[in-house]
N, CA, C and O atoms as CSV, one atom per row, in Angstrom:
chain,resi,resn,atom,element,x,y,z
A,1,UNK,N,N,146.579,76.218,110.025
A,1,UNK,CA,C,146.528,75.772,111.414
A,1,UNK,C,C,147.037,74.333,111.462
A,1,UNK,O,O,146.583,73.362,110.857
A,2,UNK,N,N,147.953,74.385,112.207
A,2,UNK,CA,C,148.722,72.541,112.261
A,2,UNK,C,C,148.160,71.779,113.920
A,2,UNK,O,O,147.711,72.292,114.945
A,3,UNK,N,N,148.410,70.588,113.589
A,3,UNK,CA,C,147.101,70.231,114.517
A,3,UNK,C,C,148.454,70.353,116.152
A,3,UNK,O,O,147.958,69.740,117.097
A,4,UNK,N,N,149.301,70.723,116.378
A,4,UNK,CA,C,149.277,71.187,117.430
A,4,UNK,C,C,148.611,72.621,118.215
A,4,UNK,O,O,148.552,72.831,119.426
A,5,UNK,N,N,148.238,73.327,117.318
A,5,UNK,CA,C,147.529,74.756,117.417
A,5,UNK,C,C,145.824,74.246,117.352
A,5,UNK,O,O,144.962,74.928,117.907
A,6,UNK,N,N,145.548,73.209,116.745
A,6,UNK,CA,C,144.239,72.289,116.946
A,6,UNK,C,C,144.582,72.021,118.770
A,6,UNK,O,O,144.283,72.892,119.587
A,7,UNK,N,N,145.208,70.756,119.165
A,7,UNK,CA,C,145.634,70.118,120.191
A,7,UNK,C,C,145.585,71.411,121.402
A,7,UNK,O,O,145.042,71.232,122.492
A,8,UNK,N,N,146.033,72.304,121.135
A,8,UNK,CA,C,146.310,73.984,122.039
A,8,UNK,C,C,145.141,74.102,122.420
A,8,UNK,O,O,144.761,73.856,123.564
A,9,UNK,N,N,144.404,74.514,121.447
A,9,UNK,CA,C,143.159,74.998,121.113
A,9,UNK,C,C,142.003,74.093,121.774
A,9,UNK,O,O,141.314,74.821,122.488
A,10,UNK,N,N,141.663,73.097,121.784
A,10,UNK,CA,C,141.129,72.272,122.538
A,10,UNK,C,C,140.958,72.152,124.115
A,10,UNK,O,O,139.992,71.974,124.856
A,11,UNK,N,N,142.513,72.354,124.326
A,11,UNK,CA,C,142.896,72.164,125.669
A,11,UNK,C,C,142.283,73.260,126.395
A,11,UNK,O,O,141.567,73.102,127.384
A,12,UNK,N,N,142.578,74.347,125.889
A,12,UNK,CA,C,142.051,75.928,126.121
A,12,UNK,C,C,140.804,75.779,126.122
A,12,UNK,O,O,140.199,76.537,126.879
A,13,UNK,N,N,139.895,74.686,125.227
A,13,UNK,CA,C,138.014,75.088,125.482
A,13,UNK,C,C,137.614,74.348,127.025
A,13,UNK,O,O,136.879,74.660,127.962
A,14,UNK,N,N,138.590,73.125,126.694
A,14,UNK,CA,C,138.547,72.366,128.027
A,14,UNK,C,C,138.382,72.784,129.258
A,14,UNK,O,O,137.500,72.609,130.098
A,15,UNK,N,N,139.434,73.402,129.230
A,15,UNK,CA,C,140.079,74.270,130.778
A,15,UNK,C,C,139.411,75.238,131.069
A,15,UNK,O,O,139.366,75.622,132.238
A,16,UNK,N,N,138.840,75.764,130.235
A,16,UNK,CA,C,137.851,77.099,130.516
A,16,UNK,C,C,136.370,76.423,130.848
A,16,UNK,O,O,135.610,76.669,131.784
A,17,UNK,N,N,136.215,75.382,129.633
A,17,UNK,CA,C,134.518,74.778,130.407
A,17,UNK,C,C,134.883,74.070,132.371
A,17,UNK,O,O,134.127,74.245,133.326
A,18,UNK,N,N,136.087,73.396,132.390
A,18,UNK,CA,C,135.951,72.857,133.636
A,18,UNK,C,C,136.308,74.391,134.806
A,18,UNK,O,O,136.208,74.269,136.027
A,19,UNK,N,N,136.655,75.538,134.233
A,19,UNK,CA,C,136.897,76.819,134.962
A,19,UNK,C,C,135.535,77.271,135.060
A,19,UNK,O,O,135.393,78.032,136.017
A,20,UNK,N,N,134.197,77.009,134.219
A,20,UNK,CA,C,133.316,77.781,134.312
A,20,UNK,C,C,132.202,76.605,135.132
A,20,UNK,O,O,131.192,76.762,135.818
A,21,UNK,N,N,133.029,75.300,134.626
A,21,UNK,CA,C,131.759,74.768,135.994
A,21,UNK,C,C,132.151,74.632,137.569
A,21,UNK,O,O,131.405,74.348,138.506
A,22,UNK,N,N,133.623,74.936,137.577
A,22,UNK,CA,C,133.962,75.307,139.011
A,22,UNK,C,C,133.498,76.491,139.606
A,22,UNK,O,O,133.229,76.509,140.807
A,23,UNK,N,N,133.354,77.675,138.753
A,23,UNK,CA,C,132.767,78.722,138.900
A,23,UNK,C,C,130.810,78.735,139.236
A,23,UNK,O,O,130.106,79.389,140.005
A,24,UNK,N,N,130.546,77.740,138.289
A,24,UNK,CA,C,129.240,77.796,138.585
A,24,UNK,C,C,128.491,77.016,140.288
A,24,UNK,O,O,127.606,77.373,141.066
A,25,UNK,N,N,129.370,75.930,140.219
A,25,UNK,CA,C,129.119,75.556,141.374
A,25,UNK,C,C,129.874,75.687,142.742
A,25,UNK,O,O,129.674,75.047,143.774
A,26,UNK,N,N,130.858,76.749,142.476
A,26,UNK,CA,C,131.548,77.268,143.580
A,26,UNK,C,C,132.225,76.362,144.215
A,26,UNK,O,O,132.063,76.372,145.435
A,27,UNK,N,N,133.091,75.405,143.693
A,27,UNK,CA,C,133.407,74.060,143.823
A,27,UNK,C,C,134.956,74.347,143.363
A,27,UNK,O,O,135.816,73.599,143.830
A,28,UNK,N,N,135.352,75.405,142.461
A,28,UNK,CA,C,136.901,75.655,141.791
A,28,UNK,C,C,137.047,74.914,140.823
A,28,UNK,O,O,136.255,74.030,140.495
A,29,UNK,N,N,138.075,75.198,140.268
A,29,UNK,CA,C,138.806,74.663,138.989
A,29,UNK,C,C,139.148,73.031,139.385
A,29,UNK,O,O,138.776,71.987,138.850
A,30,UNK,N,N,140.072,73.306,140.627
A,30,UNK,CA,C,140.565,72.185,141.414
A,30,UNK,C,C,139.710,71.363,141.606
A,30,UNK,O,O,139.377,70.637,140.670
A,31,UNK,N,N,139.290,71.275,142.484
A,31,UNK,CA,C,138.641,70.359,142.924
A,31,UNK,C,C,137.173,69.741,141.907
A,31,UNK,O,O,136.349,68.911,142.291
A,32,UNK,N,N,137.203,70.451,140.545
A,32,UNK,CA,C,136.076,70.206,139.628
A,32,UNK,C,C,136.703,69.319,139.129
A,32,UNK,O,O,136.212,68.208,138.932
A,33,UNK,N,N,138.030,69.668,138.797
A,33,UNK,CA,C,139.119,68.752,138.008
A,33,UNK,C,C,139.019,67.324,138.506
A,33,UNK,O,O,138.648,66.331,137.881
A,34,UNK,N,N,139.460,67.439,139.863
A,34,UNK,CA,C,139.680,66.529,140.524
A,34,UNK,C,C,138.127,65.171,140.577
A,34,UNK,O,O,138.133,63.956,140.384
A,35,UNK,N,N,136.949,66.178,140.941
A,35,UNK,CA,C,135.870,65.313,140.660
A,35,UNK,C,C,135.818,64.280,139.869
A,35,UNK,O,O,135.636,63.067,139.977
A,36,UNK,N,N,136.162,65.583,138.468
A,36,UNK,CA,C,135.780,64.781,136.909
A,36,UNK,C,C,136.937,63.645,136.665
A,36,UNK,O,O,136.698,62.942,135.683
A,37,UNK,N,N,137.558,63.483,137.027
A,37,UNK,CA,C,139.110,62.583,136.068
A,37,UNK,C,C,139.340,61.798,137.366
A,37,UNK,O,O,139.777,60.665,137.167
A,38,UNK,N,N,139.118,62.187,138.839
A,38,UNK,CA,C,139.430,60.819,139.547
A,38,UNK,C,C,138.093,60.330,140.500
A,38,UNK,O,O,138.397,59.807,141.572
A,39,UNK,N,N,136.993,60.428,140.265
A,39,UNK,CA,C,135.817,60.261,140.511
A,39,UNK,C,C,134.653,59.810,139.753
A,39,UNK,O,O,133.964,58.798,139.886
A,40,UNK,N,N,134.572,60.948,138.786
A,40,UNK,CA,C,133.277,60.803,137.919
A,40,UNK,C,C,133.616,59.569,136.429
A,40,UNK,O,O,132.938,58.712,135.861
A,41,UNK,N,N,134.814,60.021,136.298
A,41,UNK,CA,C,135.534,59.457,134.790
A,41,UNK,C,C,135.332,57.695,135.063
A,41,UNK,O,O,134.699,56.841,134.442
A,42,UNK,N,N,135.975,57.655,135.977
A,42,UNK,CA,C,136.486,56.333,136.652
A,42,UNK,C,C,135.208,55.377,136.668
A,42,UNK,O,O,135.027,54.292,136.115
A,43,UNK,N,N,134.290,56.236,137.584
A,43,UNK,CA,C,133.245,55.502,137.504
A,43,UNK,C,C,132.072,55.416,136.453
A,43,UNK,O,O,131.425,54.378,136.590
A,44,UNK,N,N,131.677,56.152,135.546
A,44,UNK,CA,C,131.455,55.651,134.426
A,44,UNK,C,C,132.090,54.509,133.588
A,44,UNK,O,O,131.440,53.632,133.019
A,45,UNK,N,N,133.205,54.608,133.584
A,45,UNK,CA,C,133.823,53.650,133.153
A,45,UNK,C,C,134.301,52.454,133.784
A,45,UNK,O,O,135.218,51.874,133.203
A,46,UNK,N,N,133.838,51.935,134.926
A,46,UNK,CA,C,133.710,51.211,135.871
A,46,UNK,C,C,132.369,50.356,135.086
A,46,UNK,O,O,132.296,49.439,134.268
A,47,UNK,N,N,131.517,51.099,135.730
A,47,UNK,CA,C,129.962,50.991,135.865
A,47,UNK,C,C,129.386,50.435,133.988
A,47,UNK,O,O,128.394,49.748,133.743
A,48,UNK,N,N,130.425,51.032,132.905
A,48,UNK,CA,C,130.398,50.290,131.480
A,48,UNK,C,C,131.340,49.083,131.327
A,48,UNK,O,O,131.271,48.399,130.306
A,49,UNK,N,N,131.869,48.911,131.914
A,49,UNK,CA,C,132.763,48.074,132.344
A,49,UNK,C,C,131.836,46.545,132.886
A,49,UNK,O,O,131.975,45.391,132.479
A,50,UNK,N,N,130.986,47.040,133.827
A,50,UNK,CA,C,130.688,45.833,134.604
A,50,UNK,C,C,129.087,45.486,133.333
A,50,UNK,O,O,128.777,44.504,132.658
A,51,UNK,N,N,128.574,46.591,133.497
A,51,UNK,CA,C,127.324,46.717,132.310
A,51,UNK,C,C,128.065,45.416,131.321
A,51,UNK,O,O,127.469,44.340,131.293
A,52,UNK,N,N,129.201,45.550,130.631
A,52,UNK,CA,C,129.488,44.731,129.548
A,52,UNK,C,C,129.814,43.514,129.947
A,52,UNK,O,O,129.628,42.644,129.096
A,53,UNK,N,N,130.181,43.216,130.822
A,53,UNK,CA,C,130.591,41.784,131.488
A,53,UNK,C,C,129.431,40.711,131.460
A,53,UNK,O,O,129.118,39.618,130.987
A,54,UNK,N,N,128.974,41.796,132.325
A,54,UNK,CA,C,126.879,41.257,132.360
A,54,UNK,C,C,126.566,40.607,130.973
A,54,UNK,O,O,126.284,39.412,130.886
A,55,UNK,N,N,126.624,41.417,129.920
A,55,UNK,CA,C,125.744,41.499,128.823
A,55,UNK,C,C,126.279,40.291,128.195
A,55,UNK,O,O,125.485,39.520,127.655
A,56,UNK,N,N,127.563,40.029,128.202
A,56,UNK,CA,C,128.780,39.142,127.494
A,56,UNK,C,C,128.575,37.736,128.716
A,56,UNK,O,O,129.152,36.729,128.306
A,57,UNK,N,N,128.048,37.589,129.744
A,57,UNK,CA,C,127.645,36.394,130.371
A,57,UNK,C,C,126.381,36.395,129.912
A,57,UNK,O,O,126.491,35.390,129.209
A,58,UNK,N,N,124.616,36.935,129.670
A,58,UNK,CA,C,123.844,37.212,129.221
A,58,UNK,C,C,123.772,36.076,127.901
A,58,UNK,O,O,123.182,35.053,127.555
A,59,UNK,N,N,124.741,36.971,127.478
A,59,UNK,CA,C,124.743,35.990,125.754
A,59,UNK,C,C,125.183,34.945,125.641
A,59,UNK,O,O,124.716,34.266,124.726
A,60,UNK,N,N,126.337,34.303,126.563
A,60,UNK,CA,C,127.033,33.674,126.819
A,60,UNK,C,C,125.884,32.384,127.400
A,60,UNK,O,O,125.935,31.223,126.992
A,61,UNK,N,N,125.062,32.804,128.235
A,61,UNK,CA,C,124.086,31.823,128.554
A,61,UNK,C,C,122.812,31.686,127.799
A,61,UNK,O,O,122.066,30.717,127.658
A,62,UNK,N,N,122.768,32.614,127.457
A,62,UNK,CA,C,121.003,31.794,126.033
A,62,UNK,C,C,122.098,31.082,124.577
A,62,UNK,O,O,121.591,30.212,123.869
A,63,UNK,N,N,123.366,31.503,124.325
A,63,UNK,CA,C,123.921,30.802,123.481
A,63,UNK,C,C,123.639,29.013,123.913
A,63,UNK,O,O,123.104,28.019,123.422
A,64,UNK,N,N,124.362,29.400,125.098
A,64,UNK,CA,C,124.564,27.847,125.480
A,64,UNK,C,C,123.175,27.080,125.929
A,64,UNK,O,O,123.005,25.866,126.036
A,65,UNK,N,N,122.299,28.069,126.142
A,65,UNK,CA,C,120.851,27.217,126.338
A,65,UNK,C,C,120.321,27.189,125.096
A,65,UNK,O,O,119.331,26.465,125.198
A,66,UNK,N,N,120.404,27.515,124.132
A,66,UNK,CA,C,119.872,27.482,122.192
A,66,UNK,C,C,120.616,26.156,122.033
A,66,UNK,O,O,119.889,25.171,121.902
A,67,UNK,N,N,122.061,25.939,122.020
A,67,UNK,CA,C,122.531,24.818,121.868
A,67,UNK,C,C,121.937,24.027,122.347
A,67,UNK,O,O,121.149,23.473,121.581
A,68,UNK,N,N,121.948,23.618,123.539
A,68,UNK,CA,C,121.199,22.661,124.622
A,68,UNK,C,C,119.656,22.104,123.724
A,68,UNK,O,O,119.249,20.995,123.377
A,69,UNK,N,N,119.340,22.927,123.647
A,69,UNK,CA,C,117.741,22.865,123.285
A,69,UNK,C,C,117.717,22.417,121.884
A,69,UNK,O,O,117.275,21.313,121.564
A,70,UNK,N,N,118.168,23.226,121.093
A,70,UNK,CA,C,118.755,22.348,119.332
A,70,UNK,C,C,119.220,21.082,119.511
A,70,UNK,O,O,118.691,20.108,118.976
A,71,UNK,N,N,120.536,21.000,120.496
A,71,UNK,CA,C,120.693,19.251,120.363
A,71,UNK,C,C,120.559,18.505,120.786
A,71,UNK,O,O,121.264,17.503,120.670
A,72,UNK,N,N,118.720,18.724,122.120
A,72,UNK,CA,C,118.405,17.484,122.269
A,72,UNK,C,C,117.289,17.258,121.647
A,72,UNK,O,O,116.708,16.218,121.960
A,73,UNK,N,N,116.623,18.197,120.534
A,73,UNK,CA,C,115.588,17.795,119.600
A,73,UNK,C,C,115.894,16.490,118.834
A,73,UNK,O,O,115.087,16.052,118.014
């Protein structure tokens, strides 16, 4: 098996799980598609996006208050 028949193969579990949750929620292929990759995708990755910004100012400010505090002992 060469990994384009891998790559095939994948695509095919894909397309069938987003066929069976269009099916389950009577929602279609389409428009499940559409949910997941210009809706749902986006905003997870938005929403980790801003999560990390936070966390990286977070650190960014007890760094600089540890300093502060070390060098006016």
């Amino acid at each position: 098996m060469n990994m384009i028949d891998v790559i095939e193969n994948l695509f095919e579990v894909c397309c069938q799980f987003i066929y069976l949750i269009g099916q389950y929620t009577g929602l279609g292929y389409e428009l499940t598609n559409l949910l997941l990759f210009v809706v749902i995708h986006p905003a997870i990755t938005l929403t980790f996006f801003i999560l990390w910004k936070k966390a990286k100012c977070r650190k960014q400010y007890w760094k600089e208050l540890a300093q502060f505090h070390f060098h006016n002992k």
